[in-house]
N, C-alpha and C positions, 0 to 999 in steps of 0.2 A: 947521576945528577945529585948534585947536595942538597942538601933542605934547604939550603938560603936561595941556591939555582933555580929551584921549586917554585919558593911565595913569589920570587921576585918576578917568576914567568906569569903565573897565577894574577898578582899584579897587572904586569903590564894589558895582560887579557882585559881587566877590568876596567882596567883605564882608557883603554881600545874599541871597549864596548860601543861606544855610539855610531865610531867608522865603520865600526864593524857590519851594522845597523844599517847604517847607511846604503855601505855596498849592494845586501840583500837587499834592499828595497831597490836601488838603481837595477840590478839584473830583473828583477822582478817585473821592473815596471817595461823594462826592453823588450824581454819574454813576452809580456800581453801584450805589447804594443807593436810585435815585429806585423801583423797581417794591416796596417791602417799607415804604420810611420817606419820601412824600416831602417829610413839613414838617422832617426831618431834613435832606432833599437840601437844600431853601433853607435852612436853618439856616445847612448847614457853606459854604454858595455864598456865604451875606452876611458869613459871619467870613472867607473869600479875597479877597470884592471889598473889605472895611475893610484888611485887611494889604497889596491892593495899592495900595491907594489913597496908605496911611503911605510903600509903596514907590515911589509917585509911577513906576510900572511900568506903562503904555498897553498890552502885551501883557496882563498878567496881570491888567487890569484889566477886556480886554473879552474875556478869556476866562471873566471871573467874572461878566459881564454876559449873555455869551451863557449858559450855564446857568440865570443865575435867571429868563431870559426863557423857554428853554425848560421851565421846572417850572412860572412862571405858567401857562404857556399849558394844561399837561396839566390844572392844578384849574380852568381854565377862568377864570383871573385875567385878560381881555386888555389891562386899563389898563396895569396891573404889566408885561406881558410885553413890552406895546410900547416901552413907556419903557425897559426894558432893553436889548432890544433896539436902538431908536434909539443911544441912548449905546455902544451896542459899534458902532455903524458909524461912527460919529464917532471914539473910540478908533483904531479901527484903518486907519482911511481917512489917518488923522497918522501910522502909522506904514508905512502901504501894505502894510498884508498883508491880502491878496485872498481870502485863508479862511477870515478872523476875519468877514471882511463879508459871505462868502458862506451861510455860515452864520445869521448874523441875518438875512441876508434869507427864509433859509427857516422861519424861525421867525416873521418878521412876514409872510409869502405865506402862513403854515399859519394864524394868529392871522384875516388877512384872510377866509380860505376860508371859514372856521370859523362867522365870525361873517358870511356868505352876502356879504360884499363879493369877489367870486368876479374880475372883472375885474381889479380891482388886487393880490388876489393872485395870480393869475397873471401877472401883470406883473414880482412881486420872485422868483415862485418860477422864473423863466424866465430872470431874470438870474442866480440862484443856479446854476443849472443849466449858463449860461455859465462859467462861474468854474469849478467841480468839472469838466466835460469840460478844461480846462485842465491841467489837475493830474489826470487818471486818476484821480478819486477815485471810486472805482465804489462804494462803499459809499451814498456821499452822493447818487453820481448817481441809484442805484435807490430812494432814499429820498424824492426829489425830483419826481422821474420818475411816481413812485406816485402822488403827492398832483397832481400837472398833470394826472394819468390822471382824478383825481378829478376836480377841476373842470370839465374838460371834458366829463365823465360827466354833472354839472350842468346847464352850457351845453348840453347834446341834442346833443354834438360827439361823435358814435361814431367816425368816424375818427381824428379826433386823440385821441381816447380810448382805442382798443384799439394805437394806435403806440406810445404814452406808457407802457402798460400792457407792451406787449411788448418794448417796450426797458428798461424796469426792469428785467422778467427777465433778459434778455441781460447787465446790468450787473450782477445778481448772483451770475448765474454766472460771472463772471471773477475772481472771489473764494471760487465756494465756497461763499457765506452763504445758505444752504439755508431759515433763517428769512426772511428777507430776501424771498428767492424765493417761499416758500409766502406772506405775508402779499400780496402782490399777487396770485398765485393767486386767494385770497380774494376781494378787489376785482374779479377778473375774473369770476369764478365769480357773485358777488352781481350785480354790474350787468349779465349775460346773462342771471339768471334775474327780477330784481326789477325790471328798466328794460324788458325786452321790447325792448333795443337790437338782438340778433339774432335768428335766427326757428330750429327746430328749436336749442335750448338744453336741453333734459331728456339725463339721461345716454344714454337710447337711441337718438338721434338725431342724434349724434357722436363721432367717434373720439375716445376716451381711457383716458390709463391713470393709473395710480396708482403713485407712489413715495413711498419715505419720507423727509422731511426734519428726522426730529427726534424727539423721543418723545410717538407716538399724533400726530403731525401729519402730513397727507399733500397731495399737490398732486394737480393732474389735468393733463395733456397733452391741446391743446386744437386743432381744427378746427373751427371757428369762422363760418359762412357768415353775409353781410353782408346785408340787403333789399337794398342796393345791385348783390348780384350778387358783388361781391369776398367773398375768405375768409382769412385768417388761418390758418395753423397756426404753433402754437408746441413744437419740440420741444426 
């Protein structure tokens, strides 16, 4: 690139600044707003992916892609969500950012799970999973982590099921995100008592306690005995 190719890019960036501006605030405001409004969320997600489109902006275009693929995927849209999806991996594969693509892979591994094609979502949610341990993204890893927990819960894989389950935890505590934490709780809590994965699973017939993570949400501290023999505890 020449020096004039340079300012002139440099330039136009600066000039673009307010769209630019704009955009993130629109996903932003989608993001918060998907649990209250979310044909609101894709609303303001399809007026960022058109503005970045006009901005001819590959970041800001498969950042607007990754959103409407994840609000498809929540009303249960999965054509909508794939297709989003796909074009944000394309986007950002052109401009090699590795957590624009990671991202849409967990959003089409979560779309796969969903819709019981379990094998190849776990194929993109494992790749996702590669990328986020990269980057310490502990947020994403426990969110990631969670759903591998699932499918493997699926496949009758109890060991890679309660690792998946117990390293999500661990990855959400290095952040604190005490929601985060208790919703795999959750997951765990369900698939020992609803799978009959472990044997002695009722409250009385293992160690645990109870803390609080949030308002009237609680987790439990688990010891965990395997048919295998092995046990798990998660403190």
């Amino acid at each position: 690139m020449s020096l004039i190719e340079a300012n002139t890019e440099k330039l136009m960036a600066f000039t673009n600044l307010p769209q630019m501006e704009r955009v993130n605030s629109l996903l932003e405001k989608a993001y918060v707003g998907r649990t209250s409004d979310l044909s609101k969320s894709i609303a303001l997600s399809k007026e960022a992916l058109q503005m970045s489109r006009d901005l001819e902006d590959q970041l800001l275009i498969g950042n607007s892609l990754n959103k409407l693929g994840l609000f498809y995927m929540i009303i249960s849209d999965f054509e909508k969500s794939n297709a989003a999806s796909s074009e944000a991996i394309t986007c950002f594969k052109a401009i090699k950012n590795e957590r624009g693509i990671a991202d849409a892979k967990y959003t089409l591994g979560s779309v796969l799970y969903k819709s019981d094609n379990h094998h190849k979502g776990l194929y993109y949610l494992l790749e996702a999973m590669t990328i986020y341990k990269t980057y310490d993204d502990f947020s994403n890893l426990s969110k990631v982590e969670k759903a591998i927990g699932t499918i493997y819960e699926y496949l009758g894989d109890t060991i890679n099921a309660f690792k998946a389950y117990k390293s999500a935890i661990k990855n959400a505590r290095k952040i604190n995100d005490t929601n985060l934490e208790s919703n795999v709780f959750n997951n765990l809590y369900w698939f020992s008592t609803k799978k009959r994965q472990v044997k002695n699973c009722d409250e009385n017939d293992h160690l645990f306690s109870k803390i609080k993570t949030g308002k009237w949400r609680y987790k439990r501290l688990w010891f965990c005995p395997l048919r295998s023999g092995k046990s798990i505890f998660i403190h």
